[in-house]
N, C-alpha and C positions, 0 to 999 in steps of 0.2 A: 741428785736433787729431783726432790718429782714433779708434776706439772702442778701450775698451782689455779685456782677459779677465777674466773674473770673478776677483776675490779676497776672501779670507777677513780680517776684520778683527773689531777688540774694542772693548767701551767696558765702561767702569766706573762701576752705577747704584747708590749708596749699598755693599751690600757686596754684589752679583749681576755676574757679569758679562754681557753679550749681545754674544754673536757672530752675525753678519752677513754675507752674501754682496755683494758690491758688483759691479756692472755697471752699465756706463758705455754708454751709446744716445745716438741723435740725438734729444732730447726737450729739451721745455721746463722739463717739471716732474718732480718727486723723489716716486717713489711707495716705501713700503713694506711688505711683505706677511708676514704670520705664519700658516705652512703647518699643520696637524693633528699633522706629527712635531716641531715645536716651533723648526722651523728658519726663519731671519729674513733675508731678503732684501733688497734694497734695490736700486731701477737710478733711477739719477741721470743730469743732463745731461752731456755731455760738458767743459761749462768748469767742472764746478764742482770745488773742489779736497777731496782727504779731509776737511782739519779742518772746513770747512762740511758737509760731509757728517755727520762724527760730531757735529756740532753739531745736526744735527737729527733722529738717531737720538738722543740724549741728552733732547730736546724730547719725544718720543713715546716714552722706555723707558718710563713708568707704562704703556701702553698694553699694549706688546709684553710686558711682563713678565704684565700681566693672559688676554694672548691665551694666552700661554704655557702660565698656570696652569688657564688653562682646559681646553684641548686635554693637558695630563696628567692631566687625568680619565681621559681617554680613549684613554688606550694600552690596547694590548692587556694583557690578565692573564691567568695561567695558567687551563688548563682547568677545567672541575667538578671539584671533589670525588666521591670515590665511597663516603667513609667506610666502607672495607675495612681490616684489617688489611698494615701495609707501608706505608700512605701516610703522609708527612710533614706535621706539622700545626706552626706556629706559635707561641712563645708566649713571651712579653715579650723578642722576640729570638731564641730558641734553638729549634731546629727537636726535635721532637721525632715517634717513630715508633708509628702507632695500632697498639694490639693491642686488638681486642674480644674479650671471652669472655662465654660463656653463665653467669646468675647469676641467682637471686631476685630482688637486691638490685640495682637500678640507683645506680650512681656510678661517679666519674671519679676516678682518681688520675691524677697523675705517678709516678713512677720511674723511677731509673736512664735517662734517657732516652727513657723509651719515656711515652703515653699511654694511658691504660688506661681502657677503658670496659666497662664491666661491666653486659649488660642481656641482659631473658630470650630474649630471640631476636637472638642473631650475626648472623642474615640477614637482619637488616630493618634495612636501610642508612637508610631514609628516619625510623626512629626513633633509628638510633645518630643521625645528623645533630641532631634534635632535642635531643637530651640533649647535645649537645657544644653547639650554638649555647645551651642555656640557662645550661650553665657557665660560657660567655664572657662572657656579659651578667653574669651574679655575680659574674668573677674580675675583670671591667671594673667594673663599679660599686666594688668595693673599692680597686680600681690609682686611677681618677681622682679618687675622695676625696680618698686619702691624696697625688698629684700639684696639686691642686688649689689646696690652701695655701700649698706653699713657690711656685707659679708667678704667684700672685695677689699674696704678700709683694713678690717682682723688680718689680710695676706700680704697688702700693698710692701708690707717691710722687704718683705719676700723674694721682691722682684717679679711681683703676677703680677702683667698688664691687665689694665678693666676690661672685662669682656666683653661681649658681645652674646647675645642670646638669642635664641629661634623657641618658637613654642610646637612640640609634634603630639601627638597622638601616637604614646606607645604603649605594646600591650600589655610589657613584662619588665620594665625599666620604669623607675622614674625620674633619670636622666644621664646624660653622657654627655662625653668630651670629645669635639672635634680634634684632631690636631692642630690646628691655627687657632685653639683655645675658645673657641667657639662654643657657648655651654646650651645642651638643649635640654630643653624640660617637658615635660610631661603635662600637659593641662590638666590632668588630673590630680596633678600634686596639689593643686588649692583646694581639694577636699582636707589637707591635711595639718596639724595646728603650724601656727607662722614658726615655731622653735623647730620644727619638720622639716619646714620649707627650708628653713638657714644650713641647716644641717645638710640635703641634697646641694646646695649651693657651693658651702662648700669645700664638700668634699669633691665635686666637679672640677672646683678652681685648684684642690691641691693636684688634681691630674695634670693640669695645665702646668705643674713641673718634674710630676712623677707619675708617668704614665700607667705603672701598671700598680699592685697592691704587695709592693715592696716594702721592709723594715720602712726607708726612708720617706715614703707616701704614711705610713700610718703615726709615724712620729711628728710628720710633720702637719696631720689630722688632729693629733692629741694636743700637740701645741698651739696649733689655733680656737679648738673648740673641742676639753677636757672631758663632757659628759655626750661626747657623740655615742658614745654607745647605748645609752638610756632615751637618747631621742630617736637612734635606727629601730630599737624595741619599739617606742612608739608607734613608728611607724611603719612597721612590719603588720601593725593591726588594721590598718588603712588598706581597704579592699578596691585595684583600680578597676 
């Protein structure tokens, strides 16, 4: 048999799919590899045939889906912020355009599209920033209250106790699970649409009985909340 070109194949892991490169070598044994851009490789013996093959990418998806989700931490994300008037900020979905103006009275509206920040010096970018990151942690604390309840109602069958929540400032997460079920969330995540927000929630609370990204944790994601994988795309676009 001779070696044959790389192709591109699929398998179906509860509702994920994982696509794979396949190459075929003179070897004995079937190695697979999951690269930093989230792409999954695979080089096999030459006698062995696809469905053995997908049979043991099927063995090792828990694995490559965890690799996976790990290495999308770590894409790249847009540049700094410069909290200038004209930059586009965030917020539960809807991009919205910073105007700062000089005021007594610091606060933050929305209108008509725009974000409005209102402090005594325009030029001091490093204080407009504070004053908008202290809004977000507010308009965050109130968004995952209110999200909190009907997300916990979808598990309660479950046997998940109602949480308890902390709000942190993280750089590369937008949130996690204590062991004592404890869900933290990212203040950042209210830049993101509320079907976003439901979706980190939770899948936080399905940790709260399957700690790690097991068959039994993804089944039991799919069975609570069906189209989680079209709202993680979502919000894979959501720059923290």
């Amino acid at each position: 048999m001779s070696e044959k070109e790389r192709q591109l194949h699929q398998i179906r892991y509860g509702a994920r799919t994982i696509s794979f490169e396949l190459e075929y070598r003179r070897r004995k044994t079937l190695e697979i590899s999951v690269y930093p851009d989230m792409s999954v490789r695979v080089v096999a013996p030459l006698d062995r045939t696809l469905a053995e093959i997908q049979e043991k990418v099927k063995k090792r998806a828990a694995w490559i889906l965890e690799q996976q989700d790990c290495f999308s931490l770590f894409l790249p994300k847009q540049p700094p912020r410069r909290y200038v008037s004209g930059e586009t900020h965030a917020y539960l979905g809807r991009q919205y355009r910073l105007k700062t103006m000089d005021s007594d009275e610091e606060r933050i509206i929305l209108a008509r599209g725009l974000l409005c920040v209102y402090t005594r010096d325009r030029s001091d970018s490093a204080r407009i920033r504070r004053l908008m990151r202290a809004w977000y942690r507010q308009r965050a604390a109130q968004k995952f209250r209110e999200r909190i309840e009907p997300c916990w109602q979808r598990l309660r069958k479950h046997g998940i106790a109602k949480p308890a929540f902390q709000i942190r400032d993280m750089a590369r997460r937008w949130g996690s699970c204590l062991e004592n079920g404890t869900l933290l969330l990212n203040s950042q995540l209210v830049k993101a649409p509320t079907q976003c927000i439901d979706y980190v929630i939770v899948h936080e609370l399905c940790h709260t009985k399957h700690f790690n990204h097991s068959r039994s944790f993804y089944e039991l994601l799919t069975r609570i909340m069906p189209d989680w994988p079209e709202r993680k795309k979502r919000l894979e676009r959501v720059a923290l």
